[in-house]
mmCIF file as gemmi writes it, N, C-alpha and C atoms, coordinates in Angstrom:
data_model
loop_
_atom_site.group_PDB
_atom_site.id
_atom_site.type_symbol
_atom_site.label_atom_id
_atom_site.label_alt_id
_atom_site.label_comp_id
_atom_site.label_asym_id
_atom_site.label_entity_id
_atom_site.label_seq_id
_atom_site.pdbx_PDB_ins_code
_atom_site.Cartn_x
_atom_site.Cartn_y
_atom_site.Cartn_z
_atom_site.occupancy
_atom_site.B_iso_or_equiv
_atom_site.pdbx_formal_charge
_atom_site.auth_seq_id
_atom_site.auth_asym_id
_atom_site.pdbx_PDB_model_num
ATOM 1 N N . UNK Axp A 1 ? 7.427 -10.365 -17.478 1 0 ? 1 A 1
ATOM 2 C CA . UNK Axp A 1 ? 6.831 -11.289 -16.545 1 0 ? 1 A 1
ATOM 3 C C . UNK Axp A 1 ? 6.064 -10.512 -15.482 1 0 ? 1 A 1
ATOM 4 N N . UNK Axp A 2 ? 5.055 -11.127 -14.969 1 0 ? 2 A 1
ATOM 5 C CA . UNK Axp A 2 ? 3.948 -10.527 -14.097 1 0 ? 2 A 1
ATOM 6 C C . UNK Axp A 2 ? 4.15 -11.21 -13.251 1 0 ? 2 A 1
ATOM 7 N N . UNK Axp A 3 ? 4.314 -9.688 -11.795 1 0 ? 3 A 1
ATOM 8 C CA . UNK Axp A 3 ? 4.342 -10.199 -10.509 1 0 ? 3 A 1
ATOM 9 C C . UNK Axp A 3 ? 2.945 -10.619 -10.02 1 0 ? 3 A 1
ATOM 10 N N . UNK Axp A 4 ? 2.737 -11.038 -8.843 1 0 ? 4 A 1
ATOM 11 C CA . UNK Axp A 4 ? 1.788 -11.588 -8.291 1 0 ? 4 A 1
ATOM 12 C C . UNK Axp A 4 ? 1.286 -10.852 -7.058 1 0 ? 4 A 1
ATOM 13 N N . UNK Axp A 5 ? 1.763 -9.603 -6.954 1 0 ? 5 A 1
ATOM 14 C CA . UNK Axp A 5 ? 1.429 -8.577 -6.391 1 0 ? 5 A 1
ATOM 15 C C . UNK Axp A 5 ? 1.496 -7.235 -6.724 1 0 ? 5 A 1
ATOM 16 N N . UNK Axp A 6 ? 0.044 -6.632 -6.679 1 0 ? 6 A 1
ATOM 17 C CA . UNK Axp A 6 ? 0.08 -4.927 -7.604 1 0 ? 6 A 1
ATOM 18 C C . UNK Axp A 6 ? -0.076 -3.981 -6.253 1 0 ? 6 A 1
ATOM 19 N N . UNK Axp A 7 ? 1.083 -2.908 -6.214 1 0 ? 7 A 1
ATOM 20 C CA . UNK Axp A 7 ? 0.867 -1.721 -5.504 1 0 ? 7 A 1
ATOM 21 C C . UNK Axp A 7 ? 0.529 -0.573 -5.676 1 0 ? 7 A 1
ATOM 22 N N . UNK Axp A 8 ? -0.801 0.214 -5.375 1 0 ? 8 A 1
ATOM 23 C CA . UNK Axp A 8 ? -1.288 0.992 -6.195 1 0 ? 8 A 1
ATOM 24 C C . UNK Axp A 8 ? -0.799 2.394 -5.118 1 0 ? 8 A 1
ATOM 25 N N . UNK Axp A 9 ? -0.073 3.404 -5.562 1 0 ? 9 A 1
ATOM 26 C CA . UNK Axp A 9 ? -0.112 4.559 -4.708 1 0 ? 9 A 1
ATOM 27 C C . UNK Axp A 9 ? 0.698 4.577 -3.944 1 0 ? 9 A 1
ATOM 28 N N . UNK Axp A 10 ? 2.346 3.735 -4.185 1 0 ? 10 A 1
ATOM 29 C CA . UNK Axp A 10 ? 3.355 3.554 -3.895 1 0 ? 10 A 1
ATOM 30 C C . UNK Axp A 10 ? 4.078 4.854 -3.637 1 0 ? 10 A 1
ATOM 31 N N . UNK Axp A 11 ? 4.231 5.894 -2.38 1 0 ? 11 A 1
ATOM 32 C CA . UNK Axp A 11 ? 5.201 6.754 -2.274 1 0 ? 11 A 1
ATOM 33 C C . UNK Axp A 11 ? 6.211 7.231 -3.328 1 0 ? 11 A 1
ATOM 34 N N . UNK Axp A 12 ? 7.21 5.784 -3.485 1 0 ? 12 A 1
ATOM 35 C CA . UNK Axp A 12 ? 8.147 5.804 -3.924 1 0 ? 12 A 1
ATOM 36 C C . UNK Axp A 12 ? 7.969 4.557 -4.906 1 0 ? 12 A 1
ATOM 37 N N . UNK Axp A 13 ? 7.682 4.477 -5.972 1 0 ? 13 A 1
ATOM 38 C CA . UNK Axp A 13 ? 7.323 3.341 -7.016 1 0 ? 13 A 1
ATOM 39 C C . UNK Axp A 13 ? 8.941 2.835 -7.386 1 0 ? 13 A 1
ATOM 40 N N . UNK Axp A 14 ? 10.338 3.708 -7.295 1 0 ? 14 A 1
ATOM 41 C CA . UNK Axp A 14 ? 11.393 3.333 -7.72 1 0 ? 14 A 1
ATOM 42 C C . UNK Axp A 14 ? 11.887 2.204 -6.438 1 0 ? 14 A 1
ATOM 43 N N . UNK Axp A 15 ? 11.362 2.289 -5.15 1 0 ? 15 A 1
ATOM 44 C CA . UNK Axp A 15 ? 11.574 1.224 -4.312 1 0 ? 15 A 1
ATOM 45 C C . UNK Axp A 15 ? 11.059 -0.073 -4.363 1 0 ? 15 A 1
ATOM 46 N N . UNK Axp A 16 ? 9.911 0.073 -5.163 1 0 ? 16 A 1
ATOM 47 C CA . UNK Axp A 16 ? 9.053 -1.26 -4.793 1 0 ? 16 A 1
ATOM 48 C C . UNK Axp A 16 ? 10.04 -2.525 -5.612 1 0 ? 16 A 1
ATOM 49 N N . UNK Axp A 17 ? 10.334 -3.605 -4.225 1 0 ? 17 A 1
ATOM 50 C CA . UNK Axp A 17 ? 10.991 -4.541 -4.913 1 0 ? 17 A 1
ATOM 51 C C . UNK Axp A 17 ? 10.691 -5.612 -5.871 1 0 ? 17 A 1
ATOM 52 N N . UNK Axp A 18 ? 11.441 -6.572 -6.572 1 0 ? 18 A 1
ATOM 53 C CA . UNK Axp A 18 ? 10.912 -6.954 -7.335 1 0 ? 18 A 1
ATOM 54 C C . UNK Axp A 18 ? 10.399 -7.95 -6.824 1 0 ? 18 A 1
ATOM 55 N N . UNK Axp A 19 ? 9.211 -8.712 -7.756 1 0 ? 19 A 1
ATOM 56 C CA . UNK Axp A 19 ? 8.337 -9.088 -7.199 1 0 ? 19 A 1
ATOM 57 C C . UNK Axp A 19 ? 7.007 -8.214 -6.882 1 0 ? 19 A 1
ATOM 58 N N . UNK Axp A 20 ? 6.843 -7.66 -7.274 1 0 ? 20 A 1
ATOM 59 C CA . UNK Axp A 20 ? 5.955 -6.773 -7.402 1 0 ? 20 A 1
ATOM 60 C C . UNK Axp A 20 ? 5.698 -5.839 -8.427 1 0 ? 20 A 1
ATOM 61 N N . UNK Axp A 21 ? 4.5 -5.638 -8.919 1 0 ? 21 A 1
ATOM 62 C CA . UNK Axp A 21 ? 4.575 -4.321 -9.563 1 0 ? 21 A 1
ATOM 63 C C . UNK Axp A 21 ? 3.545 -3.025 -9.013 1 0 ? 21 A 1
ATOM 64 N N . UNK Axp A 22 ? 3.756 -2.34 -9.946 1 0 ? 22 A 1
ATOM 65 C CA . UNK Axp A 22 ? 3.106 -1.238 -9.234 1 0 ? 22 A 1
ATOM 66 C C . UNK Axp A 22 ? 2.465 -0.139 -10.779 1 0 ? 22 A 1
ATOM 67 N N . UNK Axp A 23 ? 1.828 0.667 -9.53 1 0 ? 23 A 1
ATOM 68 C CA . UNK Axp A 23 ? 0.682 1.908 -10.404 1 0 ? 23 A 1
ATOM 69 C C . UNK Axp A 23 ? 0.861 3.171 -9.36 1 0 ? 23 A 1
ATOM 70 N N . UNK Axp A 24 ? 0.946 4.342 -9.883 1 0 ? 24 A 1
ATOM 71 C CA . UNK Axp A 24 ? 0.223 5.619 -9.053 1 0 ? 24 A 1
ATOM 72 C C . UNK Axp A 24 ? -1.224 5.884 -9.249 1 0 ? 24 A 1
ATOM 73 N N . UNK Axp A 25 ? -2.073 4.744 -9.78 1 0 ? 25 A 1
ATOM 74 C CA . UNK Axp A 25 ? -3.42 5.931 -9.95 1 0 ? 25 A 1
ATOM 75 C C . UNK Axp A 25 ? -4.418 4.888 -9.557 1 0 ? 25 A 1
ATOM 76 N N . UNK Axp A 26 ? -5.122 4.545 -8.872 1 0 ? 26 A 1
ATOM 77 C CA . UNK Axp A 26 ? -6.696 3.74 -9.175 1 0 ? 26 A 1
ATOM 78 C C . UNK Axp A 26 ? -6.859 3.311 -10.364 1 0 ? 26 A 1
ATOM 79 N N . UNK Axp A 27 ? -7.257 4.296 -11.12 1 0 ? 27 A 1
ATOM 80 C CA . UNK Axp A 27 ? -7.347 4.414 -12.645 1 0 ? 27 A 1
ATOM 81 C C . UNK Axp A 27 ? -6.534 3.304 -13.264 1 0 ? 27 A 1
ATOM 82 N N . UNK Axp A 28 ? -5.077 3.666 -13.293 1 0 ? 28 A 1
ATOM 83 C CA . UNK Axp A 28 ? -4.027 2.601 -13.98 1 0 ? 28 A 1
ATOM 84 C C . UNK Axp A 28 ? -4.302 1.246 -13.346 1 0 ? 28 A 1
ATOM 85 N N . UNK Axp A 29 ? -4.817 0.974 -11.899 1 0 ? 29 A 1
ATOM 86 C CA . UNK Axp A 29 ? -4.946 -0.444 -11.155 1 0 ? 29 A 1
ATOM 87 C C . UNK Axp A 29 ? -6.144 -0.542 -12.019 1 0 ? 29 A 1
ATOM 88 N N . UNK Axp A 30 ? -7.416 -0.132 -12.257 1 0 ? 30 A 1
ATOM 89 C CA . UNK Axp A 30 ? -8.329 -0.78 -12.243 1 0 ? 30 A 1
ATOM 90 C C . UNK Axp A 30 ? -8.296 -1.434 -14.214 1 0 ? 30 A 1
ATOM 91 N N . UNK Axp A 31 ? -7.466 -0.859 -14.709 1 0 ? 31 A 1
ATOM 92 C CA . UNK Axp A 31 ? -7.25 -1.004 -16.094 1 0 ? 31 A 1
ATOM 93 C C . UNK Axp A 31 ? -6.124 -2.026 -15.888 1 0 ? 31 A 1
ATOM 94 N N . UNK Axp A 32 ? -5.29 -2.065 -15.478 1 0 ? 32 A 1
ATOM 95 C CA . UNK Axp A 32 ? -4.383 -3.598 -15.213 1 0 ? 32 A 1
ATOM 96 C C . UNK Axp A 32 ? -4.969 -4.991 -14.846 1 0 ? 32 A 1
ATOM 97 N N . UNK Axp A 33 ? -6.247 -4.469 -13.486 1 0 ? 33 A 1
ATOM 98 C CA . UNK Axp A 33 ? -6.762 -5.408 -13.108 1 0 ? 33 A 1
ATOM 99 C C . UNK Axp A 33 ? -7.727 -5.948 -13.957 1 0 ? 33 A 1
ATOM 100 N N . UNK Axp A 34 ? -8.302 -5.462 -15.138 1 0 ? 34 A 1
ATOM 101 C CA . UNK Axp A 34 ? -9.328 -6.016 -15.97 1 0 ? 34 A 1
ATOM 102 C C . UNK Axp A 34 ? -8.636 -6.649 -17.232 1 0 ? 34 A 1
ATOM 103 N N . UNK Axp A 35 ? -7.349 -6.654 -17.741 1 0 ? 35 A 1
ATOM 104 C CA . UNK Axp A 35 ? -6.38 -7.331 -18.171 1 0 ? 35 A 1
ATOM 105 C C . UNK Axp A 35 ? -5.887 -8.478 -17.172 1 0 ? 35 A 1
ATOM 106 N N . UNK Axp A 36 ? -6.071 -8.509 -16.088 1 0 ? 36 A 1
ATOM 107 C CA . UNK Axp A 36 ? -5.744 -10.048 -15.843 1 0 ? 36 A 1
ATOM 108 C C . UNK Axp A 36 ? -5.75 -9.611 -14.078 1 0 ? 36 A 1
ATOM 109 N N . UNK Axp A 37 ? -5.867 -10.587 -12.985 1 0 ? 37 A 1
ATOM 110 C CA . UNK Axp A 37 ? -6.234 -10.331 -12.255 1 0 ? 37 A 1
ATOM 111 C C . UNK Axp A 37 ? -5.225 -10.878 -11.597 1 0 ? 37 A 1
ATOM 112 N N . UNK Axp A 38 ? -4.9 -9.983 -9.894 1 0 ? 38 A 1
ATOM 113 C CA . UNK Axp A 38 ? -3.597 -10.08 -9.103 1 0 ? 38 A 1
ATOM 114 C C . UNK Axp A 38 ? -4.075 -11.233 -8.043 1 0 ? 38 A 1
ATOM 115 N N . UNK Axp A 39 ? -3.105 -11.905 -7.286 1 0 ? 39 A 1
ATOM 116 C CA . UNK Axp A 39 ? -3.802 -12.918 -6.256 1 0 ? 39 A 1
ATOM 117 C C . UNK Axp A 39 ? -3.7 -11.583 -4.762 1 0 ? 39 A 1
ATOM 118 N N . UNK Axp A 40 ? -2.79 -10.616 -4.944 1 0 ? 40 A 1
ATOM 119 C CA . UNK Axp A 40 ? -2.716 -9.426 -3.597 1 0 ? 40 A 1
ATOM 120 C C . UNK Axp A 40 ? -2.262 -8.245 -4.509 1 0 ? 40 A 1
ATOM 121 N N . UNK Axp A 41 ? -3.646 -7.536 -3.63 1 0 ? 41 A 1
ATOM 122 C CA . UNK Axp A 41 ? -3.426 -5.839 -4.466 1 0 ? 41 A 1
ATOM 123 C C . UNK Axp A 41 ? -3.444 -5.184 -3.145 1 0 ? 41 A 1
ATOM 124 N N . UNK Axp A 42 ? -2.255 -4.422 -3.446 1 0 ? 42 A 1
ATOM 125 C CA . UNK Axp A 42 ? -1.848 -3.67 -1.764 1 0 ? 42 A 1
ATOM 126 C C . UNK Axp A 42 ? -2.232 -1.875 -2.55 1 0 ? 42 A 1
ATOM 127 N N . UNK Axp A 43 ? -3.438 -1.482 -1.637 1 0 ? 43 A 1
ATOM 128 C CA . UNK Axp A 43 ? -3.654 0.213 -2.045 1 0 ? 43 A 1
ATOM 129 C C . UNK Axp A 43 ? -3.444 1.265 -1.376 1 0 ? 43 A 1
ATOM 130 N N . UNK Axp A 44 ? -2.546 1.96 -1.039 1 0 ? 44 A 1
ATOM 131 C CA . UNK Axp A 44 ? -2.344 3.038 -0.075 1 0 ? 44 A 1
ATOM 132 C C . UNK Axp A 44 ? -3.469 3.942 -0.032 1 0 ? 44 A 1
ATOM 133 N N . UNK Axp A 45 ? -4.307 4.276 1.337 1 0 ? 45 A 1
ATOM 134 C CA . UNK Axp A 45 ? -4.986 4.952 1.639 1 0 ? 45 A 1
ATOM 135 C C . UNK Axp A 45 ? -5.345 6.51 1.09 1 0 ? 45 A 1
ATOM 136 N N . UNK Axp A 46 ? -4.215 7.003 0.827 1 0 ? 46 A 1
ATOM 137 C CA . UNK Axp A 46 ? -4.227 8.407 0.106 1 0 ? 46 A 1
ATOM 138 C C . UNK Axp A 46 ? -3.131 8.24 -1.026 1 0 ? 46 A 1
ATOM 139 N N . UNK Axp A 47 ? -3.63 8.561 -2.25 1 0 ? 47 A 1
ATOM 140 C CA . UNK Axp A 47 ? -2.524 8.948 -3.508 1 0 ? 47 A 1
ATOM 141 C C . UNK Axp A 47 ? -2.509 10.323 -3.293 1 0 ? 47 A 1
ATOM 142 N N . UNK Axp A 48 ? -0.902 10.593 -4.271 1 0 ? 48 A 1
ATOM 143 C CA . UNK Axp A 48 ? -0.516 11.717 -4.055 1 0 ? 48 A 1
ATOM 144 C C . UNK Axp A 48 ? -1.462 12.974 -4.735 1 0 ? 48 A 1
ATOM 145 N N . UNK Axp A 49 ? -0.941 14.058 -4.765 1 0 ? 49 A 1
ATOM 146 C CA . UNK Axp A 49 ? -1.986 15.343 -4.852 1 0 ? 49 A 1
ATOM 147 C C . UNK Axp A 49 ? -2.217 15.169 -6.442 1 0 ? 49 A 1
ATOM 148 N N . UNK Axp A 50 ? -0.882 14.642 -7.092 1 0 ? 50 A 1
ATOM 149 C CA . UNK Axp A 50 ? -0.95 14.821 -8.506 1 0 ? 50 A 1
ATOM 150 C C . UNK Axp A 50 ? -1.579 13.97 -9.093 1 0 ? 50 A 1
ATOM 151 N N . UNK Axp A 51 ? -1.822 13.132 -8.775 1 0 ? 51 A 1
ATOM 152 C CA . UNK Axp A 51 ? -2.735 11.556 -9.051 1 0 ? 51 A 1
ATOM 153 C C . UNK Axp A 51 ? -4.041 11.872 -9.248 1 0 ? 51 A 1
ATOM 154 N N . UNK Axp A 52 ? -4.609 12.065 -10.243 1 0 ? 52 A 1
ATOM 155 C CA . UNK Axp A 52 ? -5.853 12.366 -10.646 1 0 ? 52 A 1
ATOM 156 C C . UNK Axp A 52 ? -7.059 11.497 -10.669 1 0 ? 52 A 1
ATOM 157 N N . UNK Axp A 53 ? -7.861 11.05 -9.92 1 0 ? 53 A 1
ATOM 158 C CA . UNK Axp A 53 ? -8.21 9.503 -9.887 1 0 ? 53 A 1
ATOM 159 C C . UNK Axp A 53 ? -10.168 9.721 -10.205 1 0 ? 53 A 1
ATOM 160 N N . UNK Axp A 54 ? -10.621 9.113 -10.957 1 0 ? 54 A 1
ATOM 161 C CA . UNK Axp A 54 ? -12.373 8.611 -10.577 1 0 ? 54 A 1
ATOM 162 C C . UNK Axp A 54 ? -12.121 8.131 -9.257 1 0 ? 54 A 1
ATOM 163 N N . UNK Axp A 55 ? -12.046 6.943 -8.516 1 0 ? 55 A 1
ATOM 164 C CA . UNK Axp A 55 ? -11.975 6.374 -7.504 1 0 ? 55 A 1
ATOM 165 C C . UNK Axp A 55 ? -11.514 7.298 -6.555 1 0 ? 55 A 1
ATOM 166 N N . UNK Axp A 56 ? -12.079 7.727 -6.295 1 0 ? 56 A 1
ATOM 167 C CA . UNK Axp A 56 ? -10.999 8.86 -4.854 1 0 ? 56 A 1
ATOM 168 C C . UNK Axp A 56 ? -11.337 7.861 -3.726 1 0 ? 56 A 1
ATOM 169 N N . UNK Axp A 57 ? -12.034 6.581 -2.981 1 0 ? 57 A 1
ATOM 170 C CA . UNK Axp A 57 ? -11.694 6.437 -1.986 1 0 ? 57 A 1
ATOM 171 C C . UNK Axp A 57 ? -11.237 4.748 -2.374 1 0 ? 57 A 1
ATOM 172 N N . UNK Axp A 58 ? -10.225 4.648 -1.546 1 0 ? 58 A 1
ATOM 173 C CA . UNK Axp A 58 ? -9.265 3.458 -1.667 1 0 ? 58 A 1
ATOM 174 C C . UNK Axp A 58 ? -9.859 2.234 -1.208 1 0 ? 58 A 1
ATOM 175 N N . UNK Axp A 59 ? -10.91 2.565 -0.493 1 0 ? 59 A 1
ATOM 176 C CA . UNK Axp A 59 ? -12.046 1.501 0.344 1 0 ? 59 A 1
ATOM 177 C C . UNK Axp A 59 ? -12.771 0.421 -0.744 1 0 ? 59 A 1
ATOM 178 N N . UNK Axp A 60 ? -13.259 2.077 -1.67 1 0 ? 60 A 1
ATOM 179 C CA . UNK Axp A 60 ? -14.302 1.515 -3.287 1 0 ? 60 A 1
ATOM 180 C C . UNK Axp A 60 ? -13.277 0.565 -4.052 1 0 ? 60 A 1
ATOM 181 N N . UNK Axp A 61 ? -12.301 1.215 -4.367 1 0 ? 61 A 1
ATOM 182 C CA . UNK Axp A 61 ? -11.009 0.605 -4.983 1 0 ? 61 A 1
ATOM 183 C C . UNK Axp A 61 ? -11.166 -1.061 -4.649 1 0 ? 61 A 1
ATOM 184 N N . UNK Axp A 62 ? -10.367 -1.115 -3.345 1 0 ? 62 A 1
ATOM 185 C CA . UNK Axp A 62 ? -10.452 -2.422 -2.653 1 0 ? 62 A 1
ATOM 186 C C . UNK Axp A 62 ? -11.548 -3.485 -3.067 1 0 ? 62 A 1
ATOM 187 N N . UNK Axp A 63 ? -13.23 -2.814 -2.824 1 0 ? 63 A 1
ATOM 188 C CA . UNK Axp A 63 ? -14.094 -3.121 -3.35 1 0 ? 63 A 1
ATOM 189 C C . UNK Axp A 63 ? -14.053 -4.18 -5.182 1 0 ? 63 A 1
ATOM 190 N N . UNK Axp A 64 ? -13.908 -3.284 -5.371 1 0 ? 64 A 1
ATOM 191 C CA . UNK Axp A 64 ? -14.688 -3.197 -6.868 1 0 ? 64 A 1
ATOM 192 C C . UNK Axp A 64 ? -12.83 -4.16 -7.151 1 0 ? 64 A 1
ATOM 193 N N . UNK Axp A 65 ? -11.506 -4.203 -6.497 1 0 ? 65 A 1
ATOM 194 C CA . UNK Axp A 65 ? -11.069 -5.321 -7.322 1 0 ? 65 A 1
ATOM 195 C C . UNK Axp A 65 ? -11.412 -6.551 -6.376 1 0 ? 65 A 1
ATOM 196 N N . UNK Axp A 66 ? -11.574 -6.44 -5.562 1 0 ? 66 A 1
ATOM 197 C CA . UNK Axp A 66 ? -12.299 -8.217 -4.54 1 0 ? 66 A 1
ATOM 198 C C . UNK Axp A 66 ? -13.592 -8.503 -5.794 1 0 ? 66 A 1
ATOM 199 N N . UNK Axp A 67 ? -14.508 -7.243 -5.783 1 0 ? 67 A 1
ATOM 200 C CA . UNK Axp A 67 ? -15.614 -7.912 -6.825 1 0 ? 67 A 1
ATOM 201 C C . UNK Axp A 67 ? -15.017 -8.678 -8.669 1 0 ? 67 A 1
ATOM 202 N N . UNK Axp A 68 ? -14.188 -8.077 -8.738 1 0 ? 68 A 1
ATOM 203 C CA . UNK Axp A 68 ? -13.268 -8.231 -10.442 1 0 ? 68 A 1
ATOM 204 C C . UNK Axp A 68 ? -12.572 -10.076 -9.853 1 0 ? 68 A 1
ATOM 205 N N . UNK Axp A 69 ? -12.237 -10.405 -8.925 1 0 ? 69 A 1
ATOM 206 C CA . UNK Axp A 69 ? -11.722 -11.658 -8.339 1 0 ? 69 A 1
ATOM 207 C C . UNK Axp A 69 ? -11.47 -11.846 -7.304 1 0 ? 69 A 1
ATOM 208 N N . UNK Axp A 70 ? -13.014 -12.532 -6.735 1 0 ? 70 A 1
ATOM 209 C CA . UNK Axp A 70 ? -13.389 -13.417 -5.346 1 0 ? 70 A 1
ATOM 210 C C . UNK Axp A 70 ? -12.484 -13.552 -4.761 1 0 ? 70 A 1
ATOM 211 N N . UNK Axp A 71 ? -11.111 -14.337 -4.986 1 0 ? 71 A 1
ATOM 212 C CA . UNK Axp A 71 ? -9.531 -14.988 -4.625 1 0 ? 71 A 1
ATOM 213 C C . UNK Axp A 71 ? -8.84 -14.264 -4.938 1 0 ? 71 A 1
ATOM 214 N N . UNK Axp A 72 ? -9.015 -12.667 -4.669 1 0 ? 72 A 1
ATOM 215 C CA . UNK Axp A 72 ? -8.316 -11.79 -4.256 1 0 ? 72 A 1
ATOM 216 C C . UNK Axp A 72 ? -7.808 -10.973 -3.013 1 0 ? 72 A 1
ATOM 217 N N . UNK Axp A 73 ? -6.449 -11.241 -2.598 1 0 ? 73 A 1
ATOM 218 C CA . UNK Axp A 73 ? -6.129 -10.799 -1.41 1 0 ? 73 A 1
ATOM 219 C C . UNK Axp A 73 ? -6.363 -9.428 -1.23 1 0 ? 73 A 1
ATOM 220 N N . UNK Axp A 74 ? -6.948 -8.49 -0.341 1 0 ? 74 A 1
ATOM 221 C CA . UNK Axp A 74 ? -7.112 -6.73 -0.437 1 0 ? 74 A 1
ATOM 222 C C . UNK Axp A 74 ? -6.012 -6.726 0.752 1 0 ? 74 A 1
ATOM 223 N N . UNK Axp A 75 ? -5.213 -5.822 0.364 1 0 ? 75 A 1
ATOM 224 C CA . UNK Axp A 75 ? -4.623 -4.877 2.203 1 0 ? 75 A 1
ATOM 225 C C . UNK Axp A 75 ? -4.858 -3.389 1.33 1 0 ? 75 A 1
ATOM 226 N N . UNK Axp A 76 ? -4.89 -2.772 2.932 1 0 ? 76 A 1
ATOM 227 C CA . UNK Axp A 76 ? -4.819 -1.278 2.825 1 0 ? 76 A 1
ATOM 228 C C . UNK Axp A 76 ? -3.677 -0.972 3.506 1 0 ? 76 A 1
ATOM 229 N N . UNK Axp A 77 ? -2.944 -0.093 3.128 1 0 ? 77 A 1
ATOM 230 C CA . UNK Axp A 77 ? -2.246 0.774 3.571 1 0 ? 77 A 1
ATOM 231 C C . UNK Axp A 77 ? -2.336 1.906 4.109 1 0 ? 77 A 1
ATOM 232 N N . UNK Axp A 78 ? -2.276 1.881 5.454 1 0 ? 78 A 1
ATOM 233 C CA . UNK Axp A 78 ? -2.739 3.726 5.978 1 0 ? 78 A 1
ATOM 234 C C . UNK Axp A 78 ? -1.42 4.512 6.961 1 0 ? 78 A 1
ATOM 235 N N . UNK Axp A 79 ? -1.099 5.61 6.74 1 0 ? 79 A 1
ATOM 236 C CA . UNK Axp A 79 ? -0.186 6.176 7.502 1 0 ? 79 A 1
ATOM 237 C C . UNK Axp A 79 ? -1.004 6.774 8.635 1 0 ? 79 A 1
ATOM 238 N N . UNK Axp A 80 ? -2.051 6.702 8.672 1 0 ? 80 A 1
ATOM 239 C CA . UNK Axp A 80 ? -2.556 7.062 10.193 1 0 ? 80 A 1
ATOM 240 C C . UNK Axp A 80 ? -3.423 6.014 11.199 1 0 ? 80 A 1
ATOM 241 N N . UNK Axp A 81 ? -2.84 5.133 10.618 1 0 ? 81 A 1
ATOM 242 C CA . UNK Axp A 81 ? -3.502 3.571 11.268 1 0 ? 81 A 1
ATOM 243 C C . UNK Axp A 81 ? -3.324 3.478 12.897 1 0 ? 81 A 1
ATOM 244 N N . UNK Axp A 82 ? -4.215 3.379 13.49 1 0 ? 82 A 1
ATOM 245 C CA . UNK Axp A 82 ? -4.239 3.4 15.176 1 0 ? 82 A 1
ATOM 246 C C . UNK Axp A 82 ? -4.552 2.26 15.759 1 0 ? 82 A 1
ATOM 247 N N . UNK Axp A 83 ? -4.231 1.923 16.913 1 0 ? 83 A 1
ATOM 248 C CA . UNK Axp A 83 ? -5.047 0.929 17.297 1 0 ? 83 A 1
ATOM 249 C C . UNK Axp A 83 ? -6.072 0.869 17.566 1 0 ? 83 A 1
């Protein structure tokens, strides 16, 4: 069964609760997302070092799945988020 929310670049992917699923790569999101499309795709700002990605910025990412489905929720995730 498919959650209704995809987390791409999850720290810790063994935390993410259920109700959710998840990816480490751009790559793996943008190949999930063209198999069927999420109503909220949450993308952490930086993947890890080992994460090999086309997409290196999480912005394009965001992009290009809002363009894949209009009635798609985007958040970003940033660990250096300021006011």
């Amino acid at each position: 069964m498919r959650a209704s929310i995809l987390i791409v670049g999850h720290p810790f992917p063994d935390r993410v609760q259920f109700g959710a699923d998840h990816c480490t790569t751009y790559d793996q999101a943008i190949e999930i997302l063209e198999e069927s499309p999420y109503p909220v795709v949450v993308a952490a700002d930086r993947l890890p070092l080992l994460a090999q990605t086309k997409i290196k910025d999480s912005l394009e990412f965001l992009k290009r799945s809002r363009n894949a489905n209009q009635d798609t929720q985007t958040i970003l995730v940033s660990q250096d988020a300021s006011p």
